[in-house]
NUKENU-837019 format. One record per residue (C-alpha): residue number from 1; x, y, z. Coordinates in Angstrom, 1 decimal, padded with zeros to 4 digits. Last residue first. Example, Ala and Ser with C-alpha at 12.3 -4.5 7.8 and 13.67 -1.06 7.14 Angstrom:
<nodes>
<2 <013.7 -001.1 007.1>>
<1 <012.3 -004.5 007.8>>
</nodes>
This chain:
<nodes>
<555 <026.4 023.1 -005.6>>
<554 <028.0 022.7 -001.9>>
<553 <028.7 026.4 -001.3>>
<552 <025.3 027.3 -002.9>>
<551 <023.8 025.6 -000.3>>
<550 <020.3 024.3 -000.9>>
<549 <018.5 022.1 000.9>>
<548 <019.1 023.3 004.5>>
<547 <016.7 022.2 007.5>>
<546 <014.2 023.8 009.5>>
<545 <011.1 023.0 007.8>>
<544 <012.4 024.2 004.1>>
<543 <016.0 026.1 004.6>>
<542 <017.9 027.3 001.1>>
<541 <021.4 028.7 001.3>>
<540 <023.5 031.6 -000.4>>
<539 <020.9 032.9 -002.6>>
<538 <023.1 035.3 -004.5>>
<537 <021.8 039.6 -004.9>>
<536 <022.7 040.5 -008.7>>
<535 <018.8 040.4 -009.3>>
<534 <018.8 043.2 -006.8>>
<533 <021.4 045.2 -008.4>>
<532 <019.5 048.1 -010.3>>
<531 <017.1 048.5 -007.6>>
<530 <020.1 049.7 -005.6>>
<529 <020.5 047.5 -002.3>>
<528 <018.9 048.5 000.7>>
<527 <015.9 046.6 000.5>>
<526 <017.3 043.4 -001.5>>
<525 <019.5 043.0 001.6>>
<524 <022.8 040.7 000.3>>
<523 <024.7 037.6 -000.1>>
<522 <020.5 036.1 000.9>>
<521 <020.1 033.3 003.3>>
<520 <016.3 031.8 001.8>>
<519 <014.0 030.8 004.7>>
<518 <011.2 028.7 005.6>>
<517 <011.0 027.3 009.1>>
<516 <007.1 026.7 009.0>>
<515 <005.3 029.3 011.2>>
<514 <004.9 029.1 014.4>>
<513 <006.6 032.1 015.5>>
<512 <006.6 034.5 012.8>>
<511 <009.2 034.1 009.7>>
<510 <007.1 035.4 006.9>>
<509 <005.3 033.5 003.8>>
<508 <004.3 029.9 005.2>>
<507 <001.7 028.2 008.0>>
<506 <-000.9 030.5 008.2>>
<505 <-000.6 032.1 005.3>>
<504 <-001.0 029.0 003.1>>
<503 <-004.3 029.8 001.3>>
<502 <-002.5 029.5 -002.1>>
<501 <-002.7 033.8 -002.6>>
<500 <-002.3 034.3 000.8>>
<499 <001.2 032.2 000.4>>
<498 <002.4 034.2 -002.4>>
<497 <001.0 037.6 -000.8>>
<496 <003.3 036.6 002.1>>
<495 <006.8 036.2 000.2>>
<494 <007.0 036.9 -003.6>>
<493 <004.4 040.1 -003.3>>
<492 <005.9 040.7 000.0>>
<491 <009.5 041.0 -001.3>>
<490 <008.1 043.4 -004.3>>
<489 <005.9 045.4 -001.3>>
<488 <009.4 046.1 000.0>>
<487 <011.3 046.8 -003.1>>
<486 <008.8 049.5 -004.3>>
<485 <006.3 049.1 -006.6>>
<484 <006.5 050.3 -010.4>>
<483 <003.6 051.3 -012.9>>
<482 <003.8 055.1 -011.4>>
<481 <007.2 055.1 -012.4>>
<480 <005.8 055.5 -016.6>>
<479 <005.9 052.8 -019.1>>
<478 <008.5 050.1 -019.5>>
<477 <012.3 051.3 -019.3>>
<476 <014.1 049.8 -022.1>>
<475 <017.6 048.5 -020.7>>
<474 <017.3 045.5 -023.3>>
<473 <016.4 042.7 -020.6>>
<472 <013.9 045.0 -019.5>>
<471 <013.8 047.8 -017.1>>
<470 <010.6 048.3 -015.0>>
<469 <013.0 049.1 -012.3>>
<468 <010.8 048.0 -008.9>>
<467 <009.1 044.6 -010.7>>
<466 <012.4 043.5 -012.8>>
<465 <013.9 043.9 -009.4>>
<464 <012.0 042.0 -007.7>>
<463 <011.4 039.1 -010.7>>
<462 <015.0 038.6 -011.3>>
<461 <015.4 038.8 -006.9>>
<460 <013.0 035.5 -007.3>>
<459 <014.8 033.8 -009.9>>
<458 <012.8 030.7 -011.2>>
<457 <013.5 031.3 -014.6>>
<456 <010.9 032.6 -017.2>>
<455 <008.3 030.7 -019.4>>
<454 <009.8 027.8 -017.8>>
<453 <009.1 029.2 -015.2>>
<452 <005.8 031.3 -014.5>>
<451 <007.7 033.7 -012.4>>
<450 <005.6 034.6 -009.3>>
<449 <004.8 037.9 -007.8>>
<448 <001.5 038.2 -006.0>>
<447 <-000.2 041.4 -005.8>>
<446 <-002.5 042.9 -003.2>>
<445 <-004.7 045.2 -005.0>>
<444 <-005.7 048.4 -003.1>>
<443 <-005.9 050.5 -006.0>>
<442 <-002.6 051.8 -006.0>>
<441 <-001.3 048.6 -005.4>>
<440 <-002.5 047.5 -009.0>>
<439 <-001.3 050.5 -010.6>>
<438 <001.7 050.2 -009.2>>
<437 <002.1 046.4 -010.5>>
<436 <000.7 047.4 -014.2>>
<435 <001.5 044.1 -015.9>>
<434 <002.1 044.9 -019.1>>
<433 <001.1 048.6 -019.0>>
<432 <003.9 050.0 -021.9>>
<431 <001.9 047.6 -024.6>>
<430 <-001.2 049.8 -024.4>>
<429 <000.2 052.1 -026.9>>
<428 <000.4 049.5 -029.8>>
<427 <-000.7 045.5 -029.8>>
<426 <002.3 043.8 -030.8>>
<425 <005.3 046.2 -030.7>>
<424 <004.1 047.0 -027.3>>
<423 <004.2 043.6 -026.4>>
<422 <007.5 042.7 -027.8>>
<421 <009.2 045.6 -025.8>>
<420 <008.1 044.0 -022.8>>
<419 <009.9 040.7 -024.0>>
<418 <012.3 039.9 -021.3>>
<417 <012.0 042.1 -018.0>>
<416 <008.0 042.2 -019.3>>
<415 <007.7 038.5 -018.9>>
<414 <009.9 038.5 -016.0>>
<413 <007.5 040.7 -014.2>>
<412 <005.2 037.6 -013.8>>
<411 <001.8 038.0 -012.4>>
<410 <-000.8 036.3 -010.0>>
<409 <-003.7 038.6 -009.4>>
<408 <-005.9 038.1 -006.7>>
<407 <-009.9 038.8 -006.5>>
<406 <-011.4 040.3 -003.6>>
<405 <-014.3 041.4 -004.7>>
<404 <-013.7 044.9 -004.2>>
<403 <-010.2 045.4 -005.4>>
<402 <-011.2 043.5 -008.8>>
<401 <-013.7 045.9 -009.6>>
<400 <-011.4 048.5 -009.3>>
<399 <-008.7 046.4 -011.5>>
<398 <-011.9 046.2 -014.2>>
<397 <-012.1 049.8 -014.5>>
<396 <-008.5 050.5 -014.5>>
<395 <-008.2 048.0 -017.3>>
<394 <-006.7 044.6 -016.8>>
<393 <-003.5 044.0 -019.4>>
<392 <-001.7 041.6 -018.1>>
<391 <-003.4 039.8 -015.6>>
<390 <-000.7 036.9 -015.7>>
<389 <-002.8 034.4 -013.7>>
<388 <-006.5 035.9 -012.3>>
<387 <-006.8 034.2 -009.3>>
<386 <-010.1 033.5 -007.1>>
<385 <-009.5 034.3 -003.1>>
<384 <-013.3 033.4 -001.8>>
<383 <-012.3 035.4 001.2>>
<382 <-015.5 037.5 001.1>>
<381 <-017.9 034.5 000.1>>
<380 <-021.1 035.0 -001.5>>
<379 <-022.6 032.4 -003.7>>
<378 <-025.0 034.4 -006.3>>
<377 <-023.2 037.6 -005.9>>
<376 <-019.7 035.8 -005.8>>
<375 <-020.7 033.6 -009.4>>
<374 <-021.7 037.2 -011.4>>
<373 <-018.7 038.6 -009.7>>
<372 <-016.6 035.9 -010.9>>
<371 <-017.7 035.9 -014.3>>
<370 <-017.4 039.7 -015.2>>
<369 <-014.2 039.6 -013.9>>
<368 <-012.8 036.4 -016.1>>
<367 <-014.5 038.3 -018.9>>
<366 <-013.1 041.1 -018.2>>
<365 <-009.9 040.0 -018.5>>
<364 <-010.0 038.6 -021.7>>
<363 <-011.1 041.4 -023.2>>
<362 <-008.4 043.5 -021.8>>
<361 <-005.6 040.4 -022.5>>
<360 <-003.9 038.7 -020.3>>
<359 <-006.2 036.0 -018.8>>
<358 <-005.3 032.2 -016.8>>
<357 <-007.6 031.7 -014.7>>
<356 <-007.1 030.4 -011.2>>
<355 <-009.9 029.2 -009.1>>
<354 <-010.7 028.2 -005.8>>
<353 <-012.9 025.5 -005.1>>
<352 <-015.6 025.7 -002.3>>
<351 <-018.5 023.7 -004.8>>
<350 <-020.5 027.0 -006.1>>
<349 <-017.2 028.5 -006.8>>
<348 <-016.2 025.8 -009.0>>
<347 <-019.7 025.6 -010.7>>
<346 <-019.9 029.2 -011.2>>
<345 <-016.6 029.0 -012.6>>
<344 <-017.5 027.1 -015.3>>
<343 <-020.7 028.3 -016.0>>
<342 <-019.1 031.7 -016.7>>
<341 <-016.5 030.2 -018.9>>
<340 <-019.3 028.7 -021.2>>
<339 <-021.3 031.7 -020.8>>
<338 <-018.0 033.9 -021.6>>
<337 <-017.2 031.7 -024.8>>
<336 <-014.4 030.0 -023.8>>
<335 <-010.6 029.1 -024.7>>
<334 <-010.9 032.6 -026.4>>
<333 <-008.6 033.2 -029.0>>
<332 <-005.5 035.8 -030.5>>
<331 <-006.7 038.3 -033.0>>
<330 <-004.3 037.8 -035.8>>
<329 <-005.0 039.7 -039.3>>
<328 <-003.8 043.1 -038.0>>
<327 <-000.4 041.6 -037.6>>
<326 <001.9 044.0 -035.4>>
<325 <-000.9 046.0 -034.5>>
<324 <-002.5 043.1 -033.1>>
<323 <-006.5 042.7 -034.4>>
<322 <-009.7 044.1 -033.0>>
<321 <-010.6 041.2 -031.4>>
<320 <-007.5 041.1 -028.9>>
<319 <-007.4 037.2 -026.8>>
<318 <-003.6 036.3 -026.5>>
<317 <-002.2 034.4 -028.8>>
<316 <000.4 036.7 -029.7>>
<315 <003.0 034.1 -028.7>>
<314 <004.6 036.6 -026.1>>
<313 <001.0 037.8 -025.1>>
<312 <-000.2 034.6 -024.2>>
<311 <-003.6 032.9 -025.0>>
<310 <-007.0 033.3 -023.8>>
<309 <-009.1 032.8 -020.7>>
<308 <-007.7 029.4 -019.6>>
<307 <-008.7 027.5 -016.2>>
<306 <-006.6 026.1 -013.4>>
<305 <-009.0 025.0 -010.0>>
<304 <-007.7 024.9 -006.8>>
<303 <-005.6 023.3 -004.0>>
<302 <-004.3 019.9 -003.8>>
<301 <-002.0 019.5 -001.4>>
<300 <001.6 018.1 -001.2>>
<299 <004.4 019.1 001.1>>
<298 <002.5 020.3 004.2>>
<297 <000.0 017.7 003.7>>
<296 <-002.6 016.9 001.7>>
<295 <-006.6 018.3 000.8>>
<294 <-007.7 022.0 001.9>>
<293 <-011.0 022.2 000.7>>
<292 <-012.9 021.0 -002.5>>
<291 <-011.5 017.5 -003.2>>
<290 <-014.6 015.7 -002.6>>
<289 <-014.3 013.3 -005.3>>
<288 <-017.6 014.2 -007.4>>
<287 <-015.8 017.8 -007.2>>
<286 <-012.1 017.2 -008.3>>
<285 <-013.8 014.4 -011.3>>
<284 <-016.6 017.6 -012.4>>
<283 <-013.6 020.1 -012.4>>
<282 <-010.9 017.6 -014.5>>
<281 <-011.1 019.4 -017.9>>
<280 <-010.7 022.5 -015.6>>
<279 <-006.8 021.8 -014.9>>
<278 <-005.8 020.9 -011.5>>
<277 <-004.3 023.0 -009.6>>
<276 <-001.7 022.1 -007.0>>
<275 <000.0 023.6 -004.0>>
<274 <003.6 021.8 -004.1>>
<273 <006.1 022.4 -001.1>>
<272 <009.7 022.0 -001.6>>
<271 <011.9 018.6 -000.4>>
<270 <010.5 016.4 -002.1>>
<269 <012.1 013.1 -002.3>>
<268 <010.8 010.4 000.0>>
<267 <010.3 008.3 -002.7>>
<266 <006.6 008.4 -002.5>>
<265 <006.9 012.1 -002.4>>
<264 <008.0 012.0 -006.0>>
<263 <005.7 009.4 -006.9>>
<262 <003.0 011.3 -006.1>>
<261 <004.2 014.4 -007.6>>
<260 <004.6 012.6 -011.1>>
<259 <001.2 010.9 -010.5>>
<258 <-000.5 014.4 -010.2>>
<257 <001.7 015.9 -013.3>>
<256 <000.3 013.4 -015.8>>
<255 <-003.3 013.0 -014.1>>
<254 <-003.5 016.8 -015.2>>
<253 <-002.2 019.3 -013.4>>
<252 <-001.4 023.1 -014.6>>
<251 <-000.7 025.5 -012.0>>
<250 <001.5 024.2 -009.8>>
<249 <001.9 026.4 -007.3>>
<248 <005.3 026.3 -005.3>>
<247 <007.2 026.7 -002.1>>
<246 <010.4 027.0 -001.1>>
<245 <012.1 029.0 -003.7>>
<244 <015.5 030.4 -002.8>>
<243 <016.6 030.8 -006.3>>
<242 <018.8 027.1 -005.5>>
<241 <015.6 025.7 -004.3>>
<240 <013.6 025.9 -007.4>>
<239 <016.2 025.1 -009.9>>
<238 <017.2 021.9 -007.4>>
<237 <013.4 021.2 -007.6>>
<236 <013.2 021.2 -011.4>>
<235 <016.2 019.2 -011.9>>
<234 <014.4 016.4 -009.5>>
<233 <011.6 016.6 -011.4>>
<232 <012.9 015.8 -014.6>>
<231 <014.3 012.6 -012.8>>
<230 <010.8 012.0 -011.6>>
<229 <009.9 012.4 -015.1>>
<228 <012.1 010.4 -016.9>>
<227 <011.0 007.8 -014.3>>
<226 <007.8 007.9 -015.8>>
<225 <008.4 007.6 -019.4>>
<224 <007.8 010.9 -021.5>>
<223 <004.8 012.9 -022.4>>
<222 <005.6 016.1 -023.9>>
<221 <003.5 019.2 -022.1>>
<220 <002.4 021.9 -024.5>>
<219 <-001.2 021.4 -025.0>>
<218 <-003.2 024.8 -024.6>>
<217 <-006.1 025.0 -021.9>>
<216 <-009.9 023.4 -021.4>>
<215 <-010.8 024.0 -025.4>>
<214 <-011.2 020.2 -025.7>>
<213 <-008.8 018.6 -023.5>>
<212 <-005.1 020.0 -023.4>>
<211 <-002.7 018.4 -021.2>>
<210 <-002.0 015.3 -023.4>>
<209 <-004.7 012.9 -024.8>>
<208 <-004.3 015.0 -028.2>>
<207 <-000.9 013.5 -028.6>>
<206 <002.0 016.1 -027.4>>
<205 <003.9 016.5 -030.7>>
<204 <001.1 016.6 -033.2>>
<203 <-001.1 017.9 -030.4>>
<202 <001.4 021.1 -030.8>>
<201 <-001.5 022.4 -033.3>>
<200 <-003.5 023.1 -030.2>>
<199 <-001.6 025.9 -028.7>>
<198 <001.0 027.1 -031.7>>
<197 <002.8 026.1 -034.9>>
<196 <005.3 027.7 -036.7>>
<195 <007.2 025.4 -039.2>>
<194 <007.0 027.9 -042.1>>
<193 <003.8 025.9 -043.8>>
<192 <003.3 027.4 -047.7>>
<191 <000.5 029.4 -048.3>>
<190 <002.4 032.0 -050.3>>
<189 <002.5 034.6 -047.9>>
<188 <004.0 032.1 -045.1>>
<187 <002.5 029.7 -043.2>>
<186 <001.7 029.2 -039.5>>
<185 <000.2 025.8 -038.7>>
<184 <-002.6 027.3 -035.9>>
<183 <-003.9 026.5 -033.0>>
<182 <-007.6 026.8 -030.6>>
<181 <-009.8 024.4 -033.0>>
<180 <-007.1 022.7 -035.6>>
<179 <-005.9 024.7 -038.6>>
<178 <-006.7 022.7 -042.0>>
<177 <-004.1 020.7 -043.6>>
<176 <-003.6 022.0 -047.2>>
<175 <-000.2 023.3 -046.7>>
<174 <000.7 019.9 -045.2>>
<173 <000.9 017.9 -042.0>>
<172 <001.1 014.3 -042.3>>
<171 <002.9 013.9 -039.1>>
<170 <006.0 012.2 -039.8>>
<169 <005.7 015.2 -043.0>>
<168 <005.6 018.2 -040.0>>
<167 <008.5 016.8 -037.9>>
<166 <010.6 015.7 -040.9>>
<165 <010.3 019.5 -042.6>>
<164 <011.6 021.1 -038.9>>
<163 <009.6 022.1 -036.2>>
<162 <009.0 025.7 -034.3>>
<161 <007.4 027.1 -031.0>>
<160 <004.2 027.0 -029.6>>
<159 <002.8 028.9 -026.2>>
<158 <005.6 028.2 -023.8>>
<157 <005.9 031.5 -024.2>>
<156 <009.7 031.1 -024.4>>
<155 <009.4 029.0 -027.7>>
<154 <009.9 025.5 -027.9>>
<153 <012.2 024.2 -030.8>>
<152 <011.6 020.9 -032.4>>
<151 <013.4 018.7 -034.4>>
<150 <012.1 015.5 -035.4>>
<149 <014.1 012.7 -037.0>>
<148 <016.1 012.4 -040.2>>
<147 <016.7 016.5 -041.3>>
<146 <018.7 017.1 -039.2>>
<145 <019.8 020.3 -037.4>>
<144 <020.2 022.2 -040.7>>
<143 <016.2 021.6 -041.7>>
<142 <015.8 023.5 -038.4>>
<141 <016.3 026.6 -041.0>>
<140 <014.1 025.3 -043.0>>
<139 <011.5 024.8 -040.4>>
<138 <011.8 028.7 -040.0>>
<137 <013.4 030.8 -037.7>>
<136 <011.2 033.0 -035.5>>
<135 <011.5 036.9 -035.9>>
<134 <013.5 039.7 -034.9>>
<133 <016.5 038.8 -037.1>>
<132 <019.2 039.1 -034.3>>
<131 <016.8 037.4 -031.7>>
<130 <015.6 039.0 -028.8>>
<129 <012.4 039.4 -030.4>>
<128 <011.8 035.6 -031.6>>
<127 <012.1 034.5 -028.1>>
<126 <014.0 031.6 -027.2>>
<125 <014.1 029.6 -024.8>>
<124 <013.8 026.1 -025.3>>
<123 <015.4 023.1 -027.9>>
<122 <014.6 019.7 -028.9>>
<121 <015.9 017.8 -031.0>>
<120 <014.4 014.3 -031.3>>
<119 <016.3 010.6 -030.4>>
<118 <016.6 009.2 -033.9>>
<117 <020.2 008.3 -033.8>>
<116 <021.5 009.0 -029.8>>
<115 <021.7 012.3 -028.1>>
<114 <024.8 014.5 -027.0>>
<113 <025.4 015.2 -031.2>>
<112 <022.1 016.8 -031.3>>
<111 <022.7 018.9 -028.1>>
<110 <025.6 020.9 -030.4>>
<109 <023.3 020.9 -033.8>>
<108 <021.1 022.7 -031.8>>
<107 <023.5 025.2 -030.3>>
<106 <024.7 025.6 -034.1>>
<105 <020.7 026.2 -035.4>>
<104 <020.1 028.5 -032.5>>
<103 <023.7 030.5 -033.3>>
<102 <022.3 031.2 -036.6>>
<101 <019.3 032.1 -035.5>>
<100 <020.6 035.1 -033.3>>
<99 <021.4 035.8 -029.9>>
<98 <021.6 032.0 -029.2>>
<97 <023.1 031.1 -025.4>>
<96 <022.1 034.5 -022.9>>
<95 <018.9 034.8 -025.2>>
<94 <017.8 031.4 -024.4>>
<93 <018.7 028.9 -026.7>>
<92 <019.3 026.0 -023.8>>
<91 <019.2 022.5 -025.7>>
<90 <016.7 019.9 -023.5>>
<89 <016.7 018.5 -020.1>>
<88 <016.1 021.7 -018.4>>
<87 <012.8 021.9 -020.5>>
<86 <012.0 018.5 -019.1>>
<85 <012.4 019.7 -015.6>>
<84 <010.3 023.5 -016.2>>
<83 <007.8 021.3 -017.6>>
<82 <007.2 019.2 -014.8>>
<81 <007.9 022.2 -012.5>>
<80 <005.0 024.4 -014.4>>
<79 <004.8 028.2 -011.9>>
<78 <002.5 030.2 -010.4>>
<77 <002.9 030.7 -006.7>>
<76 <006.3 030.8 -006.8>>
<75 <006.6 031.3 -003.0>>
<74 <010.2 032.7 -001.6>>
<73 <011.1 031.4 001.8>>
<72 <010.8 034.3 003.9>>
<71 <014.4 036.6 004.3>>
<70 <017.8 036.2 005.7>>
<69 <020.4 038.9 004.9>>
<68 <024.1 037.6 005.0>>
<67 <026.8 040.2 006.4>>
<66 <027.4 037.7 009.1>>
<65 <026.0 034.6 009.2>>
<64 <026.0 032.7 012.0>>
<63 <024.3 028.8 012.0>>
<62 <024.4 028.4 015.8>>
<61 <023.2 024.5 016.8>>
<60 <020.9 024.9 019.8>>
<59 <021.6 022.4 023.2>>
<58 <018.0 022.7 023.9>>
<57 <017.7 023.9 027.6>>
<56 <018.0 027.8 026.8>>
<55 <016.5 029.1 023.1>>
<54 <014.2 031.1 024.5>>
<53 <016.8 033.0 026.6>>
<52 <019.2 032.7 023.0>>
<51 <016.5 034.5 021.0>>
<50 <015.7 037.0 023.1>>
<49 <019.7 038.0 023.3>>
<48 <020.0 037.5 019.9>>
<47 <017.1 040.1 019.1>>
<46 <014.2 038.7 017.9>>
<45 <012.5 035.8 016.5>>
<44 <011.6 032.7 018.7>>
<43 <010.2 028.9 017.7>>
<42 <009.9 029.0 013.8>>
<41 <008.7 025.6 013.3>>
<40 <010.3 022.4 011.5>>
<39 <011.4 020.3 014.6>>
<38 <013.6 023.8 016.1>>
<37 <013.6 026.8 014.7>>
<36 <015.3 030.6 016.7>>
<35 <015.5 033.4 015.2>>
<34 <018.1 036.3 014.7>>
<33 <018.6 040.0 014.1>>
<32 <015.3 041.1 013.2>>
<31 <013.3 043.0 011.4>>
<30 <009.0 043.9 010.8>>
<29 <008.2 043.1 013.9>>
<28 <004.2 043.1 014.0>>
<27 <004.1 043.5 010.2>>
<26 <005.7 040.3 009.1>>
<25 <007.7 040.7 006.3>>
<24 <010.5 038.5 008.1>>
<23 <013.3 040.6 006.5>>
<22 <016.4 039.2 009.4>>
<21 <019.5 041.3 008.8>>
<20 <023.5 041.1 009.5>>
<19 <022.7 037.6 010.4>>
<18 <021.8 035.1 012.6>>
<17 <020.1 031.8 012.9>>
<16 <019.4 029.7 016.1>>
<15 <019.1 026.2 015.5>>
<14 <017.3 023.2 017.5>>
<13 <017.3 019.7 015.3>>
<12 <015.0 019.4 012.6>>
<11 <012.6 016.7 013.0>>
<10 <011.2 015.6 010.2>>
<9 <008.2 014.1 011.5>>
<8 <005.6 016.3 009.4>>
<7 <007.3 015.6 006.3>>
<6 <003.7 013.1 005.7>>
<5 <004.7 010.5 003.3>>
<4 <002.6 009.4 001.1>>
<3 <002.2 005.6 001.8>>
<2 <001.2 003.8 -000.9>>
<1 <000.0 000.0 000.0>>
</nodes>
């Protein structure tokens, strides 16, 4: 019989932690100098005096670190660790690796030669506006990485990406095949198939049993064995840990992703917390089997409800009727009509279940707004805590309407760090708002910053200080100050607001007595350093329940 282990008995032995400065972004003492854990709780936090009285009788362990900066676990409350594993298995042509297509094609051809006759190519990270050309490469071009098995290149949306000539004939995909519901084969002036392909058209690499089901959510997971996955999990949680991440929420599982995290704590591996969401194809299963409050432990539990507005901004799949400015012909989908959607989330709010939907465009936003105050006036509940993920583009209208019900946004400020100047080449003026933080906080919206990886790494001083500069990877500087938060309310947003957003506040997302012992050792304070720096800042050590699972020393 299964036994999923608990974490609840590991007993971390007594420890009193100290460094130049304790950020516990808990409003009753705000900073400290050290703290005392003992058996996976947060037992005294203080000076080092009060710490040391509580901390008489138990024969503490002293972990001292001077000129170190200790700070809440970080929570990544949105984020895709099965993908972000696999992803990490593949050829890196981020930005940093392929500037242009040329160097794609040679990194390519590099991982090629690391994998056996037949095995496919696959690649991740690139984003066609960071390359030299500014624009995707072609399957012709992936025709250079071989042209005997299937080459495929993911791009940083996560929303599509590009195949070679093989890929597309092993699949009988021509210029005549018709687009499938919610994707598209891209082709060129003269009809003929570039090698583009987004959201549903990936089925021919996924399998239509993947992640997507009907119009529930794109497809972009690829299946592999099970133990490739646990091992792709592993490399996902060493990513996690080493930023300084101890928490996560998973916000896509199917069955797929479920067993993977099973197995994972099966093992006696996981060493990070998962909150999970399970994708809307799966509502009527999560509610016919009573999983509609707080269900697992403190290292697995299943927690809401994923659902799909639209599409992404980077892949210009995202949801604008009028037509992008950069192609007036592409407007982008709906994943539902709004009564479909509406129904939707009525039924999940109706049953307890949070939801998270997935929106970035205007349109798309309202929508999700429109639907959750038609479901809270019929079922009222003022800490219902529904999620809007990315929120890219809300208007000031519907961000007012979203500070009286209640409802959370979830966004990345690595998406605008590395493609903000992509988005207001695609849809025009309104580009320079991607994800208006300030305005948000303004308005009396808590935010929640998380980083969506893969679609961006999971570096939580990246997302600070992409979300208190505004700066992108280019040095562009993204609309006006008054879209910027300060570095405090940034730590929050990746901290507390992280953890309020999953439900987990009581237990994770500041060091307060009784808490879980959480904590990232930081080189540096990200308060006092120049905005400029923060992503500079090294995570020095990672501590989940009281014990350390990353050390940077050791890695």
């Amino acid at each position: 019989m299964r036994r999923l282990a608990t974490y609840d008995d590991r007993d971390s032995a007594p420890t009193i932690v100290t460094a130049d400065r304790i950020l516990t972004v808990d409003d009753e003492r705000p900073e400290a100098e050290a703290m005392l854990v003992a058996g996976g709780r947060i037992l005294a936090v203080g000076t080092v005096a009060e710490v040391e009285r509580a901390a008489a009788g138990l024969d503490a362990v002293r972990v001292d670190r001077p000129g170190a900066t200790v700070v809440p676990g970080f929570v990544d409350a949105h984020a895709h660790p099965l993908m972000h594993g696999q992803l990490l298995t593949w050829t890196d042509v981020s930005p940093a690796r392929a500037g242009s297509i040329d160097e794609l094609v040679e990194a390519m051809r590099e991982g090629a030669k690391r994998l056996p006759p037949g095995v496919p190519v696959r690649g991740y990270g690139y984003e066609q506006r960071n390359l030299a050309e500014r624009r995707h490469p072609t399957r012709h071009e992936l025709d250079r990485v071989a042209d005997d098995r299937e080459v495929y290149v993911m791009n940083a949306s996560g929303h599509g990406g590009v195949v070679n000539s093989f890929t597309l004939e092993r699949f009988g995909i021509t210029r005549d095949t018709p687009n499938p519901e919610g994707g598209e084969f891209f082709r060129d002036a003269d009809g003929e198939l570039t090698g583009e392909l987004s959201d549903a058209a990936c089925n021919v690499l996924t399998g239509v049993h993947g992640v997507k089901v009907g119009h529930h959510g794109p497809n972009f997971h690829l299946g592999d064995e099970p133990a490739e996955h646990q091992r792709q999990l592993d490399i996902a949680q060493r990513a996690f840990l080493a930023g300084g991440v101890t928490t996560i929420g998973d916000a896509q599982v199917s069955q797929r992703e479920l067993a993977a995290w099973l197995a994972m704590a099966d093992r006696g591996a996981l060493s990070m917390r998962v909150s999970m969401y399970f994708l809307s194809h799966l509502l009527e299963q999560v509610i016919e089997l009573g999983i509609t409050g707080p269900f697992g432990n403190a290292f697995l539990a299943a927690t809401g409800i994923k659902l799909y507005a639209d599409g992404t901004l980077g892949g210009w799949t995202a949801y604008f009727p009028e037509g992008y400015v950069g192609d007036p012909c592409r407007t982008g989908q709906l994943y539902h009509e709004p009564a479909e959607y509406a129904g939707l989330v009525r039924r999940a709010h109706a049953a307890g279940l949070q939801t998270a939907t997935h929106a970035q465009s205007p349109t798309a936003i309202t929508m999700v707004v429109d639907a959750l105050e038609a479901a809270l006036a019929e079922h009222p509940d003022a800490d219902a805590r529904h999620r809007i993920e990315h929120c890219g583009l809300p208007t000031r209208g519907d961000i007012a309407r979203m500070a009286a019900l209640g409802i959370r946004p979830v966004n990345q400020p690595q998406h605008h760090y590395n493609w903000g100047e992509g988005v207001e080449q695609a849809i025009g003026t309104p580009g320079e708002r991607f994800n208006p933080l300030g305005e948000l906080v303004a308005a009396g919206v808590p935010v929640t910053i998380s980083s969506d990886a893969p679609v961006a790494e999971p570096l939580p001083l990246e997302a600070m200080q992409a979300a208190v500069t505004r700066v992108t990877r280019r040095g562009t500087k993204l609309g006006p100050d008054a879209l910027r938060i300060d570095a405090a309310t940034a730590l929050r947003a990746h901290t507390l607001e992280g953890a309020i957003s999953l439900g987990r506040e009581a237990e994770l997302g500041s060091l307060t007595v009784g808490k879980r012992a959480d904590f990232a050792i930081l080189s540096a304070d990200p308060l006092a350093a120049p905005a400029e720096e923060i992503a500079a800042i090294r995570v020095l050590e990672t501590w989940v329940d009281g014990t350390r699972r990353f050390d940077a020393e050791a890695s």
